[in-house]
N, C-alpha and C positions, 0 to 999 in steps of 0.2 A: 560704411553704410549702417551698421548696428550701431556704433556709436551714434550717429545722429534717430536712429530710430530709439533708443535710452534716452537721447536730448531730448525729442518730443514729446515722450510719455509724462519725462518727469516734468516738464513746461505745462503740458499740458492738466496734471496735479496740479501742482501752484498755480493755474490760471483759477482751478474750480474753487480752492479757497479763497483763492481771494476775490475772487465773484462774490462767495459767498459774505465774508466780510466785510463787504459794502453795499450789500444789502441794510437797508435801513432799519424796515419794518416784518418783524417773526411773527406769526400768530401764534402763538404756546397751546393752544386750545381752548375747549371750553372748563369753564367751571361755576362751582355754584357760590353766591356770596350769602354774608348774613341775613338777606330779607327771602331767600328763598330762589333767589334769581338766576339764574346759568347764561353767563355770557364769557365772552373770550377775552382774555389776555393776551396784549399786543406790546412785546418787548421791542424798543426802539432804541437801535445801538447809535443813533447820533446822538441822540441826549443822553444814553445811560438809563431810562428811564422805563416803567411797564404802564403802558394804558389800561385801565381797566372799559371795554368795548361795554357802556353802557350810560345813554342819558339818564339822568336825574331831573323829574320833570321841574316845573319855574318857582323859584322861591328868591328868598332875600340871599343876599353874599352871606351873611352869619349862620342861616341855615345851610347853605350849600355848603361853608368850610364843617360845620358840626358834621355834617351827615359824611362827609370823605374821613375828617380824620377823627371822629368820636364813634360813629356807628357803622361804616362798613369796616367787612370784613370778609376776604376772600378762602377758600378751601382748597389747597393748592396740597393734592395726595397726604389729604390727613392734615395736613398744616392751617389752621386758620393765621392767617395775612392780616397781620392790622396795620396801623401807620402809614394810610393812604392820605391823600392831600390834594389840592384842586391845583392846576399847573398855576408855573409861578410868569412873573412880565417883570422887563424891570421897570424899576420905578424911574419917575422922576417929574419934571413939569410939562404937563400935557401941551404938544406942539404938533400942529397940523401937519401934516407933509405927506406926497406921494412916493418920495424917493428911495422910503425903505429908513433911515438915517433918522427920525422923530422917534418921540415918545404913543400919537395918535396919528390913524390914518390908515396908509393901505401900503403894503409891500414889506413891512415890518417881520423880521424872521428871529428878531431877539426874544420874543416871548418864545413859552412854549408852544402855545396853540398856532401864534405864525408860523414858526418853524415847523410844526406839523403840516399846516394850509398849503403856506408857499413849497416849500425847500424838499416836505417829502412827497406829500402828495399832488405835486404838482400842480396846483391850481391859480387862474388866475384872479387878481382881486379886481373889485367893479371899477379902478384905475388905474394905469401900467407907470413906470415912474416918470415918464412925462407929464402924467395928469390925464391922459388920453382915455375914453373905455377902449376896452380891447375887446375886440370882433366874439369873443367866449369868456365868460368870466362866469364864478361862485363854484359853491362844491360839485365837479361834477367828478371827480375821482374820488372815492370815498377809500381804496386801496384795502388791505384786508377787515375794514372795521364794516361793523355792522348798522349800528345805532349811531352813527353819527349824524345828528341832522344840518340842516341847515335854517340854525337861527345864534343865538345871541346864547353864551357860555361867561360865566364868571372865570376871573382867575382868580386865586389866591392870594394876589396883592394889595394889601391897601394903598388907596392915593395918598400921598404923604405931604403932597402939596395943595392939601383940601383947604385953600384960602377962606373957603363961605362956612370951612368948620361943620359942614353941614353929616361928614362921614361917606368918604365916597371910595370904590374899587374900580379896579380894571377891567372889562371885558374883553369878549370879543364875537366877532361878526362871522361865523361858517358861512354863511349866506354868502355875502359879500369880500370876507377878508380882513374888515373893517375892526380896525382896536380903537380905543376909548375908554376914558372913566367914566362913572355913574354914581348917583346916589346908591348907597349899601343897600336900601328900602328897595328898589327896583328888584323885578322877577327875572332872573335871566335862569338861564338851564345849567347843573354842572357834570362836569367829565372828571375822573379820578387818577389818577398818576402815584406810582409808586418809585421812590426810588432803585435801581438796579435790573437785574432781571429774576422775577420774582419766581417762573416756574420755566427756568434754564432746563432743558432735555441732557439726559443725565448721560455720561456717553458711554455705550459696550465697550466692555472691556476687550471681548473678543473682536469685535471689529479694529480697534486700536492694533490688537497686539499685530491681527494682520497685516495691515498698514503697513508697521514699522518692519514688519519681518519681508513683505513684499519689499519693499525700498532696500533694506540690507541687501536680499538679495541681487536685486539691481546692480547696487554699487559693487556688491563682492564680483557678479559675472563683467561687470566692466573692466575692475581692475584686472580678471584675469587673462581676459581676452584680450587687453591692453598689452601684456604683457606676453603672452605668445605670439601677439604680433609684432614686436620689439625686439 
């Protein structure tokens, strides 16, 4: 009977980590950036990635990439954060489709800001991959971010198959879901993304050592018990 009450504890350990480990979205807290502003950093362990929780209101794609990776800059306990960037899409030749599987359209989770839409914050797009609308559709889960809205976001990619030559990027749609290129000249909003996790919580020491010295224990009173009962 104690051995199976030993089984559950430590099952029940490993269940909490790894809850925790597939958890998507950390909020790290808040902080202030270079224009003066204090908003949160939202480390996101599917992509590797730190949101910085703050729209950048409508300008061109060439101003939206200056201002992520030339002028902010985050204060993350003494550290100013630079080498932020606008999330990336990939590229290729813009193809309509609802199935998730195109370059343009709706259900798409290859970019970054899909895969933010769809896959973490669960939302749905104003077309399910049938082509059908669905019964609820646009941002209505925004998850721990603040300032996210719902309109139209630059990515950081340029269209590479701008046949009219005209200079075009990627967006996308929080509204809707919706990705697409555009002319560069267009105003969309931008969102900043840092590689890694930029303001990781540092972990006690003392807590750790307990951890490991509680689990010793454990295992030691098992195997002895194991063994006076043998």
């Amino acid at each position: 009977m104690n051995r199976m009450i030993v089984a559950l504890i430590a099952m029940m350990m490993v269940w909490g980590y790894t809850a925790q480990s597939h958890a998507a979205l950390f909020d790290r807290g808040s902080f202030t950036d270079s224009f003066g502003n204090q908003n949160h950093l939202i480390y996101d362990s599917d992509l590797n990635v730190t949101w910085y929780d703050y729209t950048n209101t409508y300008n061109t794609w060439q101003n939206q990439k200056d201002w992520a990776t030339n002028k902010l800059a985050v204060n993350v306990n003494g550290n100013n954060i630079s080498g932020w960037r606008l999330p990336t899409t990939v590229d290729g030749l813009s193809v309509y489709g609802y199935d998730g599987t195109t370059t343009a359209g709706y259900n798409i989770t290859s970019s970054g800001m899909g895969h933010l839409y769809y896959a973490e914050l669960g939302n749905n797009g104003g077309y399910d991959t049938s082509g059908k609308v669905p019964s609820s559709w646009g941002l209505k889960n925004t998850g721990p971010f603040h300032n996210l809205v719902a309109s139209g976001y630059w990515s950081g990619t340029a269209y590479a198959a701008d046949t009219a030559n005209t200079g075009s990027a990627w967006y996308f749609y929080y509204s809707n879901g919706y990705q697409n290129e555009n002319k560069q000249t267009a105003g969309y909003l931008a969102l900043a993304v840092h590689d890694g996790d930029v303001a990781a919580p540092v972990p006690i020491p003392g807590t750790l050592g307990l951890l490991g010295s509680g689990l010793a224990g454990i295992f030691a009173w098992s195997r002895m018990f194991g063994r006076r009962r043998g």
